[in-house]
N, C-alpha and C positions, 0 to 999 in steps of 0.2 A: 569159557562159558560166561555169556554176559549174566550178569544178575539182576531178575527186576526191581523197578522202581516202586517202592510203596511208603505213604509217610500219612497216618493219619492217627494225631494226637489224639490223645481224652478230648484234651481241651475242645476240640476242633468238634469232635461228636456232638458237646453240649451245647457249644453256641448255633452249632444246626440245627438245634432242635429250638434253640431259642429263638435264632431269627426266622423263623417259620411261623414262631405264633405272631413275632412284633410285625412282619411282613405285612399281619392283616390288618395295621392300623397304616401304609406306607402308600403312597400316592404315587412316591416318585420314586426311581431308583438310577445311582450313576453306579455304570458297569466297567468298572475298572480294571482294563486291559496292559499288560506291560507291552508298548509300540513295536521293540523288536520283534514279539511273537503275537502277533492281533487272536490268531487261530491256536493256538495251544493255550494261552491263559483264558481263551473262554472258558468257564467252566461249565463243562455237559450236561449240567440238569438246571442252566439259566433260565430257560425258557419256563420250563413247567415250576421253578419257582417262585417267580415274580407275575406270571400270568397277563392280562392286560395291561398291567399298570403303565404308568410314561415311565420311559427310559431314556437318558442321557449315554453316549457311549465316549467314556473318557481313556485317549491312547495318552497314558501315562509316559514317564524316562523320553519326551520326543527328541530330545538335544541326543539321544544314544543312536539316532536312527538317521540316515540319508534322508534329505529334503524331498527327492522325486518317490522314495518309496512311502514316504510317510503321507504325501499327497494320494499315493496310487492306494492305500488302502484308504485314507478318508474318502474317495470317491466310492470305492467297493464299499463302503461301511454305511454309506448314506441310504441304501438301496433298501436297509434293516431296520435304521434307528432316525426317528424325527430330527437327531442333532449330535454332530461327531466334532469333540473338540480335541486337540491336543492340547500336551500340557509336560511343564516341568515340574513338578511338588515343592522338588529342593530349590530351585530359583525363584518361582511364581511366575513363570511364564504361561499365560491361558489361561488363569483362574481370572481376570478380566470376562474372559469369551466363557468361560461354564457358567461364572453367576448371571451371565445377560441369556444363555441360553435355560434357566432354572427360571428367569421371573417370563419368559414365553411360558415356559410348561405351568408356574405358579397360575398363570391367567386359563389355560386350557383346564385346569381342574377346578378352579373356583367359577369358569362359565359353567361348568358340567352340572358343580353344586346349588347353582342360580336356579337353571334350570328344574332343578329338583323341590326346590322351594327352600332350601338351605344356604346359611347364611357363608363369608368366605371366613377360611382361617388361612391357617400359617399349612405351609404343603409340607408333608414329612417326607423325607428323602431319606432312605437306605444307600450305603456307600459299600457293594460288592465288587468281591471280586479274588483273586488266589493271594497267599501269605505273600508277603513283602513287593506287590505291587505298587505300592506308596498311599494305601487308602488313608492313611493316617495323618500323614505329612499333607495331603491334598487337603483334609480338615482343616486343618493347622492353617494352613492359606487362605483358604477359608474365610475361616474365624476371625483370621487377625492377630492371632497371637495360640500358645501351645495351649490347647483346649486339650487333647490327648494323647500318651504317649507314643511316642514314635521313634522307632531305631531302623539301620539299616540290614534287618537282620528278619527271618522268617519266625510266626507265632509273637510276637511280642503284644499285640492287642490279646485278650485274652477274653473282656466279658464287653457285653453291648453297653450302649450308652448312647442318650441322647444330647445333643449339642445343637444350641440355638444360634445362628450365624446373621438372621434379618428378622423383621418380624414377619416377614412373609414365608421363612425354611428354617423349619428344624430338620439336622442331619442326627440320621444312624451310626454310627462307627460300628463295627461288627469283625472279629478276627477274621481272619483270609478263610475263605470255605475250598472246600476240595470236597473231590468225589473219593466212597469211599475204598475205591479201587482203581489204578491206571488201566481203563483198559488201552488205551493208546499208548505204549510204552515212548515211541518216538517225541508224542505230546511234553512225556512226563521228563527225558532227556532234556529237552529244551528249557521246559520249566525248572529243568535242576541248573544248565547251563545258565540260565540268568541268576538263579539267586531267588527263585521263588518259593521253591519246597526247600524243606530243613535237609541240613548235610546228612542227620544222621538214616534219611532213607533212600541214598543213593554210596557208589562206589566211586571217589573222586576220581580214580585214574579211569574209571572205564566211560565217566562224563566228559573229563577233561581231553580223551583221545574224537570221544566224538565231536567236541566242537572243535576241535582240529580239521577234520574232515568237514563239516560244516562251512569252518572260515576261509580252509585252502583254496576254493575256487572263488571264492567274493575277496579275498582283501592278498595276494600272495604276496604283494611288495613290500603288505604294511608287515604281515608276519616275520620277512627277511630281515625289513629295516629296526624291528625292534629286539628282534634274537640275532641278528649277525650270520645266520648262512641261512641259502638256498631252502627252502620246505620244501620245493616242488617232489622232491624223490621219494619222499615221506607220505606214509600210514601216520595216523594217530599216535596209535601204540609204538611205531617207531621213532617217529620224532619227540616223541616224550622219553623213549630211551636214550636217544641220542644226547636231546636236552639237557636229562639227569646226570649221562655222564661226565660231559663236559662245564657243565655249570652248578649242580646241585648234588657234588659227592655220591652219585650213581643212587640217591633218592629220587625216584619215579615220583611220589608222593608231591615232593617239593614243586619241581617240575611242572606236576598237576595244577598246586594248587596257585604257583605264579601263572599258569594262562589263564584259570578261570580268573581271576583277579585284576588281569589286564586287562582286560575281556569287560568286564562286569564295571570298569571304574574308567570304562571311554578308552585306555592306555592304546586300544588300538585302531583307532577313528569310530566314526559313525560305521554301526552296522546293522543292516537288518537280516538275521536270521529265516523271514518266512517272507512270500511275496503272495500278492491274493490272487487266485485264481482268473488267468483271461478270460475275458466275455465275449 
């Protein structure tokens, strides 16, 4: 019996409520996507959060992702959002391409404000999106230097905070938001699969058997070449037993937690997990 997925801290309830009120001082918001899953780390109530405002959509981890898929969703992504960049956090690859794509939008909300008879300021930008997508780290690149903290690790931003990067944007930092229930179980798989929700509200081995199943039909050579036999004959839950036996003292657990780990740190090439629907 699989067990569902559910992880939603205190923490997380409060600063929902926080960035909801700071939301209505926010012009701009970058919607921070982890690349491998463009479609599972949206988070379901983006839309009716942020409302008209301009948005940026930033496909975070791109270096985790194949070149032709990561193309094949910016083209599907363009269709939604005025400006779709990719990006590394931890390298600074594309923080170039999001602040030339922020002083476009800096100029579309300060004509707006002309128009109004108001005079321009600096554009406030909110930095959304689920726990450990790299909102923090993408600050940080940003900035120029560590404005706030940042690990590779889900929940670590905790309270909101403003950070000033030009004089034309100040950013939001804001803990990763979640809904407060998965109803998409497969969504919330996947976001446990990369490292986006915290471990303590999934079951490692019954994650770790799905992205088994997941990567068997995308990457099977790379799986062979880096564990040493054959996957093809394998289930999840089998080749994790197998795994355990032969390599991790008949710990399932270990097993688990060395694929998600290889998985999660590139060990087994670029991959992208979700592909966007044909048109």
């Amino acid at each position: 019996m699989t067990t569902p997925i559910q992880w939603f801290p205190g923490h997380i309830a409060r600063a929902r409520r926080q960035l909801q009120e700071q939301l209505k001082l926010v012009d701009l918001v970058f919607n921070v996507l982890d690349a491998r899953i463009p479609q599972s780390s949206q988070h379901p109530d983006f839309a009716q959060l942020i409302g008209e405002r301009e948005r940026i959509l930033v496909l975070n981890r791109a270096d985790l992702v194949p070149v032709r898929a990561l193309k094949a969703w910016e083209a599907a992504l363009l269709h939604q959002y005025p400006a779709v960049v990719t990006t590394n956090a931890q390298s600074g690859a594309g923080i170039r391409e999001l602040l030339k794509a922020s002083q476009s939008a800096y100029q579309r909300v300060n004509e707006r404000r002309r128009r109004r008879g108001m005079l321009p300021r600096a554009v406030r930008t909110a930095v959304i999106g689920f726990p450990n997508v790299g909102k923090s780290a993408l600050i940080n690149r940003l900035v120029g230097k560590r404005a706030v903290r940042s690990a590779a690790q889900p929940g670590v931003t905790r309270q909101l905070q403003w950070v000033r990067i030009a004089e034309e944007i100040e950013l939001l930092d804001s803990p990763g938001i979640l809904p407060i229930k998965f109803a998409d179980q497969e969504a919330a798989i996947k976001l446990a699969i990369c490292d986006d929700i915290g471990s303590l509200g999934y079951n490692i081995e019954q994650v770790a058997a799905r992205a088994f199943d997941l990567l068997l039909p995308l990457i099977p050579e790379r799986l062979e070449e880096r564990y040493h036999f054959d996957p093809t004959p394998f289930t999840g839950e089998g080749w994790l037993a197998h795994q355990a036996q032969h390599r991790h003292h008949s710990l399932t657990q270990k097993a688990a937690e060395q694929l998600l780990q290889d998985f999660r740190r590139g060990h087994l090439g670029p991959v992208a997990l979700e592909a966007p629907a044909p048109t």
